[in-house]
C-alpha positions in Angstrom: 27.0 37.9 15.9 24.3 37.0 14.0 26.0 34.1 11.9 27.2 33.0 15.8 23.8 32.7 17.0 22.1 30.7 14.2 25.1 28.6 14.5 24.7 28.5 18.1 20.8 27.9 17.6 21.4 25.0 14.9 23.7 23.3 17.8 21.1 23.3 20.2 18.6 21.9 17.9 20.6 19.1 16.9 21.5 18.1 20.8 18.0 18.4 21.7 17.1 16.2 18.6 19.8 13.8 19.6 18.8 13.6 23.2 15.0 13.2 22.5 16.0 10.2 19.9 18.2 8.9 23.1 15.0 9.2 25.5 12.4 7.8 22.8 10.5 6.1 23.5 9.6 7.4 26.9 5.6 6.3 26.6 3.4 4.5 24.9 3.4 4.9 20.7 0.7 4.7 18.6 0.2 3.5 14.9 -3.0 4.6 13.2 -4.4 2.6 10.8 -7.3 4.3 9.3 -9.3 1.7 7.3 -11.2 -1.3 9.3 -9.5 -3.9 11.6 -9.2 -7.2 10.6 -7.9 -5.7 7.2 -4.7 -6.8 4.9 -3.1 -2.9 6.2 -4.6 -3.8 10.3 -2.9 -7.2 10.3 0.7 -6.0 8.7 0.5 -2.9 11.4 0.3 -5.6 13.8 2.6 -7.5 12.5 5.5 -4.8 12.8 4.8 -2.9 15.8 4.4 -6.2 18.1 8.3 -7.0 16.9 8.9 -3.2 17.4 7.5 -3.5 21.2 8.9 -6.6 22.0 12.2 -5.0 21.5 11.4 -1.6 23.0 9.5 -3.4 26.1 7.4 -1.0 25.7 3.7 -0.6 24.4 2.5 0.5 20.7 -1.2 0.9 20.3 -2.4 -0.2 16.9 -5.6 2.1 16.6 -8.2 1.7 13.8 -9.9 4.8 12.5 -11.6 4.4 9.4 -13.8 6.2 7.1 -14.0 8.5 4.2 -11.7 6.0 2.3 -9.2 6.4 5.1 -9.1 10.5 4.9 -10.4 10.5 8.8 -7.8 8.5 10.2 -5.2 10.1 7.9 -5.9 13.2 9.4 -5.4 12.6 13.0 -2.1 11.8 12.1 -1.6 14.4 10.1 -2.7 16.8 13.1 -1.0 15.0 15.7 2.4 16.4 17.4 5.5 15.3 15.0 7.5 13.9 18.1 7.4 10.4 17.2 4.6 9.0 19.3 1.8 9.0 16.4 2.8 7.1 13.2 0.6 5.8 10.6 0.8 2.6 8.3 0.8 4.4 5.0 0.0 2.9 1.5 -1.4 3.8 -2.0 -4.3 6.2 -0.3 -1.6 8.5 0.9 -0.7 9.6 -2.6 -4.1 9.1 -4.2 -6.6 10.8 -2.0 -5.3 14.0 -2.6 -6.2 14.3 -6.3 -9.4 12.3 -5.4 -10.4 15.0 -3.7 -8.9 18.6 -4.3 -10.9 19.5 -0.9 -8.5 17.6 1.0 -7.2 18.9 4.1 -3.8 16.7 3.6 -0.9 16.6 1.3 1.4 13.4 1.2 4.2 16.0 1.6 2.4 16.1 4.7 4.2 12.9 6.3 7.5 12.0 6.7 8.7 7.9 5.6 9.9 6.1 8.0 10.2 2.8 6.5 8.9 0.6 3.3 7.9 -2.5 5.1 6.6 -4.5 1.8 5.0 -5.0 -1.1 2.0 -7.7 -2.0 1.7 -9.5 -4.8 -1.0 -9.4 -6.7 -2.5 -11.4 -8.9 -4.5 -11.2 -12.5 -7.3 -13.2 -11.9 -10.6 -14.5 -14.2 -13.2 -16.9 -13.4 -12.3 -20.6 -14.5 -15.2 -20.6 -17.1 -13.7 -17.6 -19.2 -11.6 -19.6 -22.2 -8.5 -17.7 -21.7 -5.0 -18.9 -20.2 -3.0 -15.4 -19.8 -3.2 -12.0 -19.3 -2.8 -11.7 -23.6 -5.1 -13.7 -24.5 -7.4 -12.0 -22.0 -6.7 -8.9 -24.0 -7.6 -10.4 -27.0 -10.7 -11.5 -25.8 -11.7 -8.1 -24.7 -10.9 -6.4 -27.5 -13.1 -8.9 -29.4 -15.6 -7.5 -26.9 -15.3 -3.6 -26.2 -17.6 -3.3 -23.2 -18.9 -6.6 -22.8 -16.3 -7.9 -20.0 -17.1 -6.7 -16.3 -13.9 -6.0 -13.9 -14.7 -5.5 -10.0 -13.0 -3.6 -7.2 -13.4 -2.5 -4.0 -14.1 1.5 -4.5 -12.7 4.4 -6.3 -9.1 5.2 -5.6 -8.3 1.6 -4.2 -5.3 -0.2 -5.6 -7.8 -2.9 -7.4 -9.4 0.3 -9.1 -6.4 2.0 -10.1 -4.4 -1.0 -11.2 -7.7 -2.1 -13.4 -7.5 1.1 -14.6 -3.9 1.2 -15.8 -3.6 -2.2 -17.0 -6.5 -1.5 -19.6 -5.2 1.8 -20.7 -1.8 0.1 -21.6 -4.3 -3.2 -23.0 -6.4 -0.6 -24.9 -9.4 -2.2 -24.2 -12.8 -1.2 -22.9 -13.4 -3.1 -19.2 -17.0 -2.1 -17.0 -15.4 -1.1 -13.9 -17.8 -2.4 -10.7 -17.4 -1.5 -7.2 -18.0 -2.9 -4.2 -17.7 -2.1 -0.7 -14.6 -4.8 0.2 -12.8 -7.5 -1.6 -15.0 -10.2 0.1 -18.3 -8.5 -1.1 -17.0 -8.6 -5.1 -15.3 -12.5 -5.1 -18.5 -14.1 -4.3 -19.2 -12.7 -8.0 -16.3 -13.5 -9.7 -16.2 -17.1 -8.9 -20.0 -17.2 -10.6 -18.8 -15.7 -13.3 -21.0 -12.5 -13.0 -17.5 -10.7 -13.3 -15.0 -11.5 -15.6 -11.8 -9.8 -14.2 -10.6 -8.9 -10.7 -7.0 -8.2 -8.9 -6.5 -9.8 -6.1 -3.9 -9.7 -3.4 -2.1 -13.4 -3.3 -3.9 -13.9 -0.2 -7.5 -13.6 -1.6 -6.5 -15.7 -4.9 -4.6 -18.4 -4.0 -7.0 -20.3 -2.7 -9.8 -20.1 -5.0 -6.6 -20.7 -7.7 -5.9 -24.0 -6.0 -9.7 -24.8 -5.8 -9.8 -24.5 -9.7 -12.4 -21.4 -9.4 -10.1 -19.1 -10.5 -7.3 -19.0 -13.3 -4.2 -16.3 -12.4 -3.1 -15.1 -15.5 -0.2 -12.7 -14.3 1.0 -11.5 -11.3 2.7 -8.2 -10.8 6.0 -8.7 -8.8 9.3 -8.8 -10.3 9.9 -12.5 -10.1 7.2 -15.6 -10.1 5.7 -16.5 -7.1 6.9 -19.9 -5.4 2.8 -20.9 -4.6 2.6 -20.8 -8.6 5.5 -21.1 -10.3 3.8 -21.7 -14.0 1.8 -18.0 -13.7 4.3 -15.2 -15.5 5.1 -12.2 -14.3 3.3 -8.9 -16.4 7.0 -7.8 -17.2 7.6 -11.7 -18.8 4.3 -11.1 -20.6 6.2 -7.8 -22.0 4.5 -5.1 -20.2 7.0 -2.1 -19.7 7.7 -1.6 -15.9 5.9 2.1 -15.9 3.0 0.5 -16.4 3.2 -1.9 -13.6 1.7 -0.9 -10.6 2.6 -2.5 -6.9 0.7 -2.5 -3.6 3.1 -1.0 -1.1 2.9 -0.8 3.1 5.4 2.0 4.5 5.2 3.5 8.1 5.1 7.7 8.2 5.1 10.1 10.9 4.3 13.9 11.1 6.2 15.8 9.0 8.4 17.8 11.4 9.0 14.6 13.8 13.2 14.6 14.5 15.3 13.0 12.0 17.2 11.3 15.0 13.9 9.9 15.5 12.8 8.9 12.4 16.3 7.1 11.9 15.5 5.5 15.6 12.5 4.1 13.9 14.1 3.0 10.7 16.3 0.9 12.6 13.5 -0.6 15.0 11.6 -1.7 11.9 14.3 -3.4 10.0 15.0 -5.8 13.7 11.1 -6.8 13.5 11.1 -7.4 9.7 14.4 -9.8 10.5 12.1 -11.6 13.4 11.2 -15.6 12.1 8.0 -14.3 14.1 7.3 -11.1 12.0 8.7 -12.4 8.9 6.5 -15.8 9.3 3.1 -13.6 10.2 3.4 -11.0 6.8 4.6 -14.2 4.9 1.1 -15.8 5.3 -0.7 -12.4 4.7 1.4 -13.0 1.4 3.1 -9.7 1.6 6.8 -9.7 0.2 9.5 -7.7 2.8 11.0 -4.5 1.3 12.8 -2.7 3.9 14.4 1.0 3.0 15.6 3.8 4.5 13.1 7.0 5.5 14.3 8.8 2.1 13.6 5.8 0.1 10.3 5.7 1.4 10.1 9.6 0.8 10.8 9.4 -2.8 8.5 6.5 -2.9 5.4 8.6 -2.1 6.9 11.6 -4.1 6.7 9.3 -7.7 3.6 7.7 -6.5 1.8 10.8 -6.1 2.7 12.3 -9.4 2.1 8.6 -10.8 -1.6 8.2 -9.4 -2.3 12.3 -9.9 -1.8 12.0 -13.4 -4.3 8.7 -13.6 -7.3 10.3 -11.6 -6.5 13.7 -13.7 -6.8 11.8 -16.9 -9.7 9.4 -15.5 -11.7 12.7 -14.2 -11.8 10.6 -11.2 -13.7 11.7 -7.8 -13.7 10.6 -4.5 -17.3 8.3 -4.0 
């Protein structure tokens, strides 16, 4: 009797699932995005979730709430009903805020992946006046000067801190780390030279590259960029690929939201990525497509988080 009910119990659950993915969406969604508008993570939510609606015919509200390095807006998704109609655009500060700040009321296990949209380049970037052409001769320089060379990035815990942070524990050399409130706050300084070393999305650089204000001396991505086909990639330069890090952009829901769902989702995501209109918008925001399914994106954030754990552990890193 009792293996009948839970059999009979498991049914039900799955047809309910099944219908509610049928019925979805029956309102509006919304996509919190919980660092400023305007922002590279804003403009690829936007991106998405207009291909998404055009498609559904019917409305997702891309809503910006910002603040505490993206812990405020990360918890209203986290305490929002799992049924689909919150979802967040998740990145690195999913895994990393966590061990930034034990207090944390949030867990990445806490979400659910829906779907990698992309990754973004990034690029190794000095001011034109340093007298170095690639990312090793830039080590060399710095190890000619332990403490002397100045990096910038936009706070503790963002990707330009982290990666800074790996890349000269692999170097072995000794970089003064700088933050800033944003990315546009700290360029300014690196194209005077008051900084010596920055990374920089592909959107930020390119321009200043093209200008002659800035040398690239590696980017990050498996292949070489088409805009700058001369600059090698950090695995050509012979860094191993554990100790390259990559910018990612995945969408997440409640943990708990229906599987029927979440595939639903999957699927909607993968017809705006294939849009000329969706792929042309996060082509000039420089961001590379990387579709996957939900347990892709799952074990994503899983290796992330014990990847960035270990480098705020070891860093004795805390949340500004």
């Amino acid at each position: 009797m009792k293996l009948a009910a839970a059999a009979l119990l498991a049914l039900v659950s799955l047809l309910a699932g099944a219908a509610a993915a049928q019925d979805y969406p029956a309102r509006p969604v919304r996509v919190i995005v919980p660092f400023p508008p305007g922002g590279i993570l804003d403009l690829v939510t936007r991106a998405v979730t207009e291909g998404i609606a055009a498609n559904w015919g019917q409305p997702i509200i891309v809503e910006s709430r910002p603040g505490a390095n993206g812990n405020i807006g990360i918890q209203l998704a986290r305490s929002s009903p799992p049924d689909g109609y919150t979802l967040m655009m998740g990145a690195i500060f999913l895994a990393v805020n966590p061990a930034l700040d034990p207090n944390s009321k949030f867990r990445a296990s806490d979400f659910a992946g829906v779907a990698l949209v992309g990754v973004t380049p990034n690029l190794f970037v000095v001011p034109a006046t340093l007298p170095v052409s690639s990312v090793n001769e830039f080590v060399e320089y710095a190890k000619s000067r332990p403490g002397k060379l100045t990096a910038g990035h936009p706070g503790t815990g963002t990707f330009g801190h982290l990666g800074t942070l790996v890349f000269a524990s692999h170097a072995r050399i000794d970089l003064v780390n700088v933050p800033y409130k944003s990315l546009p706050q700290a360029v300014p300084d690196l194209l005077n030279g008051q900084l010596s070393f920055m990374i920089l999305t592909s959107t930020f650089a390119l321009p200043h590259i093209r200008s002659g204000k800035l040398k690239a001396l590696a980017v990050d991505t498996p292949a070489r960029l088409g805009e700058l086909p001369e600059v090698r990639t950090l695995l050509e330069a012979g860094w191993p690929p554990d100790r390259v890090a990559v910018q990612w952009f995945g969408l997440v829901a409640p943990a708990g939201t229906p599987r029927d769902v979440i595939r639903r989702l999957n699927g909607e995501v993968e017809k705006a990525l294939k849009s000329p209109e969706a792929a042309e918008r996060l082509e000039k925001l420089g961001l590379l497509i990387r579709h996957s399914s939900p347990e892709a994106l799952d074990s994503l954030i899983r290796s992330e988080t014990e990847r960035w754990s270990q480098v705020v552990k070891e860093r004795n890193l805390k949340a500004d």
